[in-house]
C-alpha positions in Angstrom: 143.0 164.1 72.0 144.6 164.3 75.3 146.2 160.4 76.5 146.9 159.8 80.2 149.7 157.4 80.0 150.4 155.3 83.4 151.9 151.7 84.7 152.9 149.9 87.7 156.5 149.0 86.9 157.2 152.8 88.0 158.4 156.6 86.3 161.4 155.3 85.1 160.3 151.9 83.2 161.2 151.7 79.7 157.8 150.4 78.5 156.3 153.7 79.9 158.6 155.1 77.7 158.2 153.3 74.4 154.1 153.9 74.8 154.2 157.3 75.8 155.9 157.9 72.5 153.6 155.4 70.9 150.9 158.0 72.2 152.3 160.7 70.3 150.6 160.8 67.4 147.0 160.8 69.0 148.1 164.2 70.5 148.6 166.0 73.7 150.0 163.1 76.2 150.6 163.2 79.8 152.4 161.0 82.0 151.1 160.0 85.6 153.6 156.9 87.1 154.4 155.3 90.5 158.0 156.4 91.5 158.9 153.0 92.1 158.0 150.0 90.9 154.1 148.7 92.0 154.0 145.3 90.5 151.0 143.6 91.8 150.1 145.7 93.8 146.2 145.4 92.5 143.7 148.3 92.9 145.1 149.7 95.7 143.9 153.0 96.8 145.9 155.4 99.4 144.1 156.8 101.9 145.8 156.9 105.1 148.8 159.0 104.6 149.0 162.0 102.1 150.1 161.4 98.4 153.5 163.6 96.7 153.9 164.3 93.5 156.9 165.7 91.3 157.6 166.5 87.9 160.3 165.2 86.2 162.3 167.6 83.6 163.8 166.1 80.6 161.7 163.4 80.2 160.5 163.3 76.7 160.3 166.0 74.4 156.6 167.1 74.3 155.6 165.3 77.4 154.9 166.6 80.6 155.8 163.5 83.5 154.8 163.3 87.0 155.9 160.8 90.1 153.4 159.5 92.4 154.8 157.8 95.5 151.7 155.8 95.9 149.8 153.0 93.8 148.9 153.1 90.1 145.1 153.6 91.0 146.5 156.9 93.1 147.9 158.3 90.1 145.0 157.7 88.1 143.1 159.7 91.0 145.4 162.4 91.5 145.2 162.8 88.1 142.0 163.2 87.3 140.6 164.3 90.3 142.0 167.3 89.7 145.9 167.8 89.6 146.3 167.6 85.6 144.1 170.6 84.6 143.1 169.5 80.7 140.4 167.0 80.4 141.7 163.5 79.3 140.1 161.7 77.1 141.7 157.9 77.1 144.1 156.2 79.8 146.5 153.8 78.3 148.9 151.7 80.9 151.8 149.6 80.6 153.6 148.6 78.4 153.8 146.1 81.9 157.0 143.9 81.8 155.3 140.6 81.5 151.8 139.7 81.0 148.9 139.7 82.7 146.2 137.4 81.7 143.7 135.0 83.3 143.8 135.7 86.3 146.4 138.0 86.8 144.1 140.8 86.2 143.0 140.8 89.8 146.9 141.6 91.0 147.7 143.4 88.3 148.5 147.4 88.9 148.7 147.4 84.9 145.3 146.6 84.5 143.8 148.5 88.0 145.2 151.2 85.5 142.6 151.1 83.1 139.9 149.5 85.7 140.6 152.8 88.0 139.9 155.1 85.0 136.4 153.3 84.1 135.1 154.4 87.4 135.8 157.9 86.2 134.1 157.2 83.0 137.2 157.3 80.8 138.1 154.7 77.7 141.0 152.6 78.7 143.6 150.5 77.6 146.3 148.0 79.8 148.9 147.0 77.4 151.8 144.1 78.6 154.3 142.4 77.1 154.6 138.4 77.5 158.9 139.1 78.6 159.8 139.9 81.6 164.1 140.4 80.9 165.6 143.5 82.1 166.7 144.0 78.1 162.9 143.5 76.6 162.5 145.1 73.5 159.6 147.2 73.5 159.6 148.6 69.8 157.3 146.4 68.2 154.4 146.3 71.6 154.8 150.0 71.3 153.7 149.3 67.7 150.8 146.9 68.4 149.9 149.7 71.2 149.6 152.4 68.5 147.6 150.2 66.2 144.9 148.9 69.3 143.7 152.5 70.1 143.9 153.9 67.3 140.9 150.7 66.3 139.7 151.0 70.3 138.9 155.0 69.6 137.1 154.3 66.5 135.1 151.4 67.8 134.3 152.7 71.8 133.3 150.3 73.8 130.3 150.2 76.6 131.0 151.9 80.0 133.0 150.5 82.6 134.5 148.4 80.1 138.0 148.5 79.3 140.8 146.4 76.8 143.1 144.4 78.3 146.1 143.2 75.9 148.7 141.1 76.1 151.5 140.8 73.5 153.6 137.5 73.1 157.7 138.2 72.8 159.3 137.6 68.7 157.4 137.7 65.8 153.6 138.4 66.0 151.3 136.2 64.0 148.0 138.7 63.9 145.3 139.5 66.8 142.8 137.3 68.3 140.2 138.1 70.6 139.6 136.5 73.8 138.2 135.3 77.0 140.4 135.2 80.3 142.1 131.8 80.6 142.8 130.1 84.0 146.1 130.3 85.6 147.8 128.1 88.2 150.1 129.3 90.9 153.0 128.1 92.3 153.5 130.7 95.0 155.6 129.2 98.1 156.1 130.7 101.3 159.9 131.1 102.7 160.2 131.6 106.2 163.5 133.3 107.3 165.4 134.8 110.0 166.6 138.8 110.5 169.9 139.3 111.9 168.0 139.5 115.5 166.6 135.7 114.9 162.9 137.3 113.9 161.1 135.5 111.3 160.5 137.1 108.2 158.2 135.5 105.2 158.5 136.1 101.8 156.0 135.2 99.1 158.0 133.4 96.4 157.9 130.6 94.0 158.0 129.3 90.2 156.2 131.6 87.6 152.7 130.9 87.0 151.6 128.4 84.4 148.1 128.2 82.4 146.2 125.9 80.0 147.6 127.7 76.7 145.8 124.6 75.0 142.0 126.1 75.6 141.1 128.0 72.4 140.5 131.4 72.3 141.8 132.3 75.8 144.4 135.0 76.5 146.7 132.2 77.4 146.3 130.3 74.2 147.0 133.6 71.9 149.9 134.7 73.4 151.5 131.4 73.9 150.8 130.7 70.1 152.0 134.1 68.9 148.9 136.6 68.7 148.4 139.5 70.0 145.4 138.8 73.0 142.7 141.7 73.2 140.4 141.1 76.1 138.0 143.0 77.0 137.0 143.4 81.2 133.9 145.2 82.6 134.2 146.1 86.3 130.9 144.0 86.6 131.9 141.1 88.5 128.1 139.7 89.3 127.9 136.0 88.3 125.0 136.5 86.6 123.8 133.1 85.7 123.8 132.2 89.7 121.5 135.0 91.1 118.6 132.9 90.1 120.2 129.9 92.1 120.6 132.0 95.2 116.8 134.5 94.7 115.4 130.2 95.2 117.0 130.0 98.3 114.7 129.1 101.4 116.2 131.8 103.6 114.3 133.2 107.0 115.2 135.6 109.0 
């Protein structure tokens, strides 16, 4: 089995690391990154100016690694539309430093990932870890990341469907699976000034917050020590309102 492996914290992150060498085992694994950090950056595509890529020596024995200086959805593309000759046959991203659940999914690159390789028809798998220190220690996600595909290749799931799991920092109680939860941001904007007396903004705040008390949501696993596998389908029709809307008493 080939494994792309890809995230948005950028080439040199040490979560990349730890589950590219989680990947191992499965067999032949490539590396695809951002060569600079592309945290919520969403799924961004590049289209406007032309994309680089480089290969990076040394990287880890058995592994061939490649920079992208665009979005985690660009190296997905480059990727597989073409620049990495052997057919893949799963994407797995992260391991993201800090989670994305509820609604994080929509800003997460993490998870654009795994969203960007179901539009190419490919299993997928966004792994994150609930700490976002400089020091987090990786070794048992990488672990958990192991254990999830090798289930998620034995049980595949429907197309454009893909995994999203979030692992909670310390000692893991088991798995759960789960629904997105709802988050609640505290973004603020700061208004500055340059050095020439321009204002500047900058999008700041507290970190998010969530009901962790709503069983069997992302939130509520992670915050009470399980592991969070939730699964995401690029469908994003609100099915149960089409009816509503087909009543409607429009004219033209």
């Amino acid at each position: 089995m080939h494994v792309l492996v890809s995230n948005d914290d950028g080439i040199q992150a040490p979560g990349l690391l730890a589950l590219a060498q989680a990947m191992l085992p499965f067999g032949k694994v490539t590396v695809v990154a951002p060569d600079e950090n592309q945290s919520a950056t969403g799924h961004k595509k590049t289209l406007e100016r032309p994309l680089r890529v480089r290969r990076l020596k040394d990287y880890l024995t058995g592994v061939e690694a490649y920079s992208v200086n665009g979005s985690p959805s660009d190296c997905v593309a480059v990727a597989l539309l073409g620049y990495i000759k052997d057919h893949v046959d799963l994407v797995v991203s992260g391991i993201n430093r800090g989670p994305n659940m509820a609604q994080d999914v929509t800003y997460s690159g993490t998870v654009s990932v795994a969203l960007e390789s179901a539009i190419f028809g490919l299993p997928a798998v966004a792994f994150s870890l609930d700490d976002r220190s400089p020091d987090a220690d990786y070794s048992s996600a990488a672990e958990v990341a192991h254990r999830v595909v090798a289930e998620f290749c034995e049980n595949p799931f429907p197309r454009m469907t893909i995994l999203n799991v979030n692992i909670p920092r310390g000692r893991i109680k088991g798995w759960k699976a789960t629904r997105q939860g709802v988050r609640e941001y505290r973004d603020r904007l700061d208004e500055r000034l340059d050095p020439r007396g321009q204002p500047y903004y900058w999008i700041g705040g507290e970190e998010p917050i969530g009901d962790v008390n709503e069983v069997d949501t992302d939130l509520w696993a992670v915050h009470n020590g399980y592991v969070s596998l939730t699964p995401i389908h690029l469908d994003l029709t609100a099915h149960n309102i089409v009816s509503n809307i087909a009543a409607w008493k429009l004219e033209l």
